[in-house]
C-alpha positions in Angstrom: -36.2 30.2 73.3 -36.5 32.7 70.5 -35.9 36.4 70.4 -36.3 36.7 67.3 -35.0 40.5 66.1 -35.0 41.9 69.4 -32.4 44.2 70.3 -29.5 43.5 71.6 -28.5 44.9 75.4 -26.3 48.1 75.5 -24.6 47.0 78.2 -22.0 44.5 77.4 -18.5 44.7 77.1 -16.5 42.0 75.2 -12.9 41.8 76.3 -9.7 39.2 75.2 -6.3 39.0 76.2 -6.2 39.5 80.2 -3.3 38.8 82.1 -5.2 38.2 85.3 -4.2 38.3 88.7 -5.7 39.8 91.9 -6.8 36.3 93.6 -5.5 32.8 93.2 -7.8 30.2 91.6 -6.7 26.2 91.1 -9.1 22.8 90.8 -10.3 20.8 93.4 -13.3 21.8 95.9 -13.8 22.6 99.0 -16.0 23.7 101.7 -14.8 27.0 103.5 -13.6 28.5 100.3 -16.8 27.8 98.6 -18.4 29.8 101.2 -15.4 32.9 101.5 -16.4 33.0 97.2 -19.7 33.4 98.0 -18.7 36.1 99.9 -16.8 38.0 97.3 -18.8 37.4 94.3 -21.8 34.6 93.3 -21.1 32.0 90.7 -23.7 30.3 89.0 -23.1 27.1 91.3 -20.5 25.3 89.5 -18.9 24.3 93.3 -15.8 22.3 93.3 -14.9 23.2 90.1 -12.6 25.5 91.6 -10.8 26.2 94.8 -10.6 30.3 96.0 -7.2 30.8 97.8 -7.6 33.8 100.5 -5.1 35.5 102.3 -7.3 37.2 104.4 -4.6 40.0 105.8 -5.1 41.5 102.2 -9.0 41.9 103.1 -8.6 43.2 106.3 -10.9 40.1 107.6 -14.2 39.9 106.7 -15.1 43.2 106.6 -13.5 43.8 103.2 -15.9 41.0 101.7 -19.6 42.0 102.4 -20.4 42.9 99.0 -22.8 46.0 98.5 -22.5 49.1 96.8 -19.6 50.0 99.4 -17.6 47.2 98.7 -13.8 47.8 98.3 -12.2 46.7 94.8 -9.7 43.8 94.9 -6.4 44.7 93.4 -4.5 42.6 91.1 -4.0 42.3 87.6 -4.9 44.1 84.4 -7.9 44.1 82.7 -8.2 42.4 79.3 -8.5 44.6 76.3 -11.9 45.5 74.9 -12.1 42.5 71.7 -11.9 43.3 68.1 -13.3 40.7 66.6 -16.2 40.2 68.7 -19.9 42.0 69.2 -22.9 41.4 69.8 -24.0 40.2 66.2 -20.1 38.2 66.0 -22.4 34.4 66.5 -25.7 33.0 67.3 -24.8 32.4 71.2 -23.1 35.4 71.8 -26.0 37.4 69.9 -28.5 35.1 72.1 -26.9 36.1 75.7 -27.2 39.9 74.2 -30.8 39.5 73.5 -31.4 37.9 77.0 -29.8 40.4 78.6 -32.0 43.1 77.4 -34.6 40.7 77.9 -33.9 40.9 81.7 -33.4 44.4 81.7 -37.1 44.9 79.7 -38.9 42.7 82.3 -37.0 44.2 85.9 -37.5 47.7 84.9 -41.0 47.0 84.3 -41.3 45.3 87.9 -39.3 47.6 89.5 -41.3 50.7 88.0 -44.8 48.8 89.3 -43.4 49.4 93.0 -42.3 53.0 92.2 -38.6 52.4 91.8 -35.6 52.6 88.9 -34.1 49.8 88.1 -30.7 50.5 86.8 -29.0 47.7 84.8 -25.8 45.3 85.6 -23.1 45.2 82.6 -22.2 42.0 81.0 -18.5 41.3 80.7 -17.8 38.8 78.2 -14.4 37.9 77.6 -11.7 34.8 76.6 -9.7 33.0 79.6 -9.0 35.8 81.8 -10.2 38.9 83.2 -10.0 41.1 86.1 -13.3 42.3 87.8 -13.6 44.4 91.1 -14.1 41.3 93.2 -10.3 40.0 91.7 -10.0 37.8 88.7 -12.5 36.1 86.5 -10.6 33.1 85.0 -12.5 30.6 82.6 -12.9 27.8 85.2 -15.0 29.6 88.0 -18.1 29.7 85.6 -20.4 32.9 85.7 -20.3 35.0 88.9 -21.8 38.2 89.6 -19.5 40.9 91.1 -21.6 43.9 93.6 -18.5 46.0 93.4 -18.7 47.1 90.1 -22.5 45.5 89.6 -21.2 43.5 86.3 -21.8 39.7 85.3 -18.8 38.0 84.1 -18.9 35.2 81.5 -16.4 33.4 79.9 -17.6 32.3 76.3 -16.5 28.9 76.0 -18.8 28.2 79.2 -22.2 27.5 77.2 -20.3 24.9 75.7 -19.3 23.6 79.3 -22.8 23.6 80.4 -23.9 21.1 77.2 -21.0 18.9 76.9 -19.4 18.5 81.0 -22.6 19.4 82.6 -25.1 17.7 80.2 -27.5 20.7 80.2 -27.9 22.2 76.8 -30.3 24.1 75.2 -31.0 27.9 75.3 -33.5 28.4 77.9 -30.4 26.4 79.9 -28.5 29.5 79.0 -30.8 32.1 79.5 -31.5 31.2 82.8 -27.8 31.3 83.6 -27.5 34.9 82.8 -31.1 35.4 84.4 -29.9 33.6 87.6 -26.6 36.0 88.1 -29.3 39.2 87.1 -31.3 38.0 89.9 -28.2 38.8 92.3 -27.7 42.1 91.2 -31.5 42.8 91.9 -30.8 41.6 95.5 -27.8 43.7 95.7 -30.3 46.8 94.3 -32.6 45.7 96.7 -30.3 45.5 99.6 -30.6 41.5 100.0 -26.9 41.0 99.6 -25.7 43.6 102.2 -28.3 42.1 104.7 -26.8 38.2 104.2 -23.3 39.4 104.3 -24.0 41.2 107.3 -25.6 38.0 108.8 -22.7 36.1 107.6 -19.9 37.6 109.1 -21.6 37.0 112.4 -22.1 33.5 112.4 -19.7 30.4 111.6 -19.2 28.7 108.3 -22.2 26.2 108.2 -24.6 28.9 109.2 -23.1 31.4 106.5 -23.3 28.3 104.1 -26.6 27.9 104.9 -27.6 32.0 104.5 -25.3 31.8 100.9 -27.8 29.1 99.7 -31.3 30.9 100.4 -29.4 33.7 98.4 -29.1 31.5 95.3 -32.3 29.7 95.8 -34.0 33.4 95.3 -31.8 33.9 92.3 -33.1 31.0 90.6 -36.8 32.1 91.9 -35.5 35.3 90.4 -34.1 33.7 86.9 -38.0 32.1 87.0 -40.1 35.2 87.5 -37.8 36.3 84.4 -38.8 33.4 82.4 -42.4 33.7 83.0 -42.5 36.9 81.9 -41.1 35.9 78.4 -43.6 33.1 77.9 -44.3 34.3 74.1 -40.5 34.2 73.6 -40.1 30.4 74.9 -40.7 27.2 73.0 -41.6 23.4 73.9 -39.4 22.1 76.0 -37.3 25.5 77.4 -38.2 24.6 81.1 -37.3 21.2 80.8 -33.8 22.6 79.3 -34.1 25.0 83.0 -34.8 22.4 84.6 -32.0 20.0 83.9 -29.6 22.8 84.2 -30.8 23.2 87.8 -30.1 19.8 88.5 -26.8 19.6 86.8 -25.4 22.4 89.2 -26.9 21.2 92.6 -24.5 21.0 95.3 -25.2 17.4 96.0 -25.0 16.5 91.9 -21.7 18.0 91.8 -20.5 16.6 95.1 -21.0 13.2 93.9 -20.3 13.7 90.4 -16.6 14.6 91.3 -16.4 11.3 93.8 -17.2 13.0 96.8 -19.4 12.1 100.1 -22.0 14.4 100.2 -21.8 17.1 102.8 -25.0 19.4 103.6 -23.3 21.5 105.7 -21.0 22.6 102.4 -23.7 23.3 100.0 -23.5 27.0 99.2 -26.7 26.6 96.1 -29.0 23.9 97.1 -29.5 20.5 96.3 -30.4 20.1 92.4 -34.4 19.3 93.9 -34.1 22.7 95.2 -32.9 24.8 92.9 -35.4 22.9 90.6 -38.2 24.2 93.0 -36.8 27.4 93.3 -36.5 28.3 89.5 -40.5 26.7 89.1 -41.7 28.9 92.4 -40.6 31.6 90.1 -41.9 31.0 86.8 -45.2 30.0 88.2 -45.6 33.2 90.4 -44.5 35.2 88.2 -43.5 38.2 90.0 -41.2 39.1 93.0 -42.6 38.5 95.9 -43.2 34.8 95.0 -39.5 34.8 96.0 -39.4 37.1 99.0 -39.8 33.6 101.5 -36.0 32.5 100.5 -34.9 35.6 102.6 -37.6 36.4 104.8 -36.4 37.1 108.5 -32.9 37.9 107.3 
């Protein structure tokens, strides 16, 4: 996929140097914490990478986690400092996830001025390590996630490399569609999506709310693939099969078994890779919104 000398987004912020805190992250997997993440914030669907440790008296229960515009910020820890030695023009793949953002925000403000609306962009947080976000700490293992409290995507930049070399999907497009697939939350949380399935989830037990947290992410790939079919001019040979392996690579049931697990339906927070495959080609085929609306219909 090729910009070329498009601008760059605006809206990103490069941060180094955070101390963390806020929320308690360690390896390993696992099933209800998966789903109490999902709650908070959405990673891009790198599941059993790392564990979520809630103590839910500091939330108040659930109610303190249903995302939203109204959501209450998670204390904890500094914030990192704002970087001095990088920008938007500091390397190829940081100047790439610029250009993509601006990309997304060119092609939703488009769509969302077709049905009459505004479509006011999320921030990109890219920073080193550690960082603290309103939905509690963005550390280097979680992956992507987008965070509803303060509408901003959070990406580590040693993660692209992690997505070629652990997760054997490399390739641009593969990292466009990342940062298209956590855009495509904060349209649901613009559209109201998110507060409807967080609503629904607090009133049902886990494997029901696992289940509601997956059609979320299967639209956010349908999203990331509306996205990409707008930008047709900008992609080359091959960039959906770079999507497409991506979507594989982060499936619940590939990462189950990939880390030596049984594989457990009932866990999956994103979809099998088959589905999210489906999802992100539903997408780039229909090329507009309501090619997606199904995932959350009757919500």
């Amino acid at each position: 996929m090729r910009f070329g000398g498009r601008r760059n987004s605006d809206n990103v912020e490069f941060r180094e140097g955070g101390r963390g805190g806020g929320l308690g992250f360690g390896g390993g997997g696992g099933g209800g914490a998966g789903m109490l993440l999902g709650l908070v914030f959405s990673r891009f669907g790198i599941g059993g990478v790392v564990v979520l440790v809630i103590v839910m008296a500091v939330f108040g229960g659930l109610g303190g986690l249903t995302g939203g515009g109204g959501q209450q910020a998670v204390g904890g820890g500094g914030q990192g400092q704002p970087s001095a030695t990088r920008n938007c023009s500091t390397e190829p793949t940081i100047t790439f996830a610029c250009q993509t953002l601006a990309s997304t925000e060119d092609q939703w403000t488009a769509l969302f001025q077709a049905q009459g609306q505004t479509y006011q962009a999320p921030k990109m947080v890219i920073f080193e390590g550690m960082d603290q976000s309103s939905c509690g700490t963005a550390d280097a293992r979680m992956g992507p996630f987008y965070c509803p409290a303060d509408q901003g995507i959070y990406l580590d930049v040693v993660f692209f490399r992690e997505l070629a070399q652990r997760f054997q999907a490399p390739g641009d497009f593969a990292q466009a569609y990342v940062i298209a697939h956590e855009v495509g939350h904060h349209v649901q949380t613009l559209t109201g999506t998110s507060d409807r399935i967080r609503r629904a989830q607090s009133a049902v037990r886990e494997g029901q709310a696992n289940a509601l947290q997956v059609r979320m992410e299967l639209q956010a790939d349908c999203y990331a693939g509306v996205w990409a079919s707008r930008e047709q001019s900008a992609m080359e040979p091959g960039d959906l099969e770079e999507g497409m392996r991506a979507a594989s690579a982060i499936g619940d049931d590939t990462l189950q078994r990939s880390s030596g697990r049984a594989v457990v339906p009932e866990s999956f927070t994103h979809g099998t890779a088959a589905q999210r495959q489906e999802a992100l080609m539903r997408g780039y085929r229909g090329g507009n919104p309501e090619a997606c609306a199904g995932f959350t219909q009757g919500i």
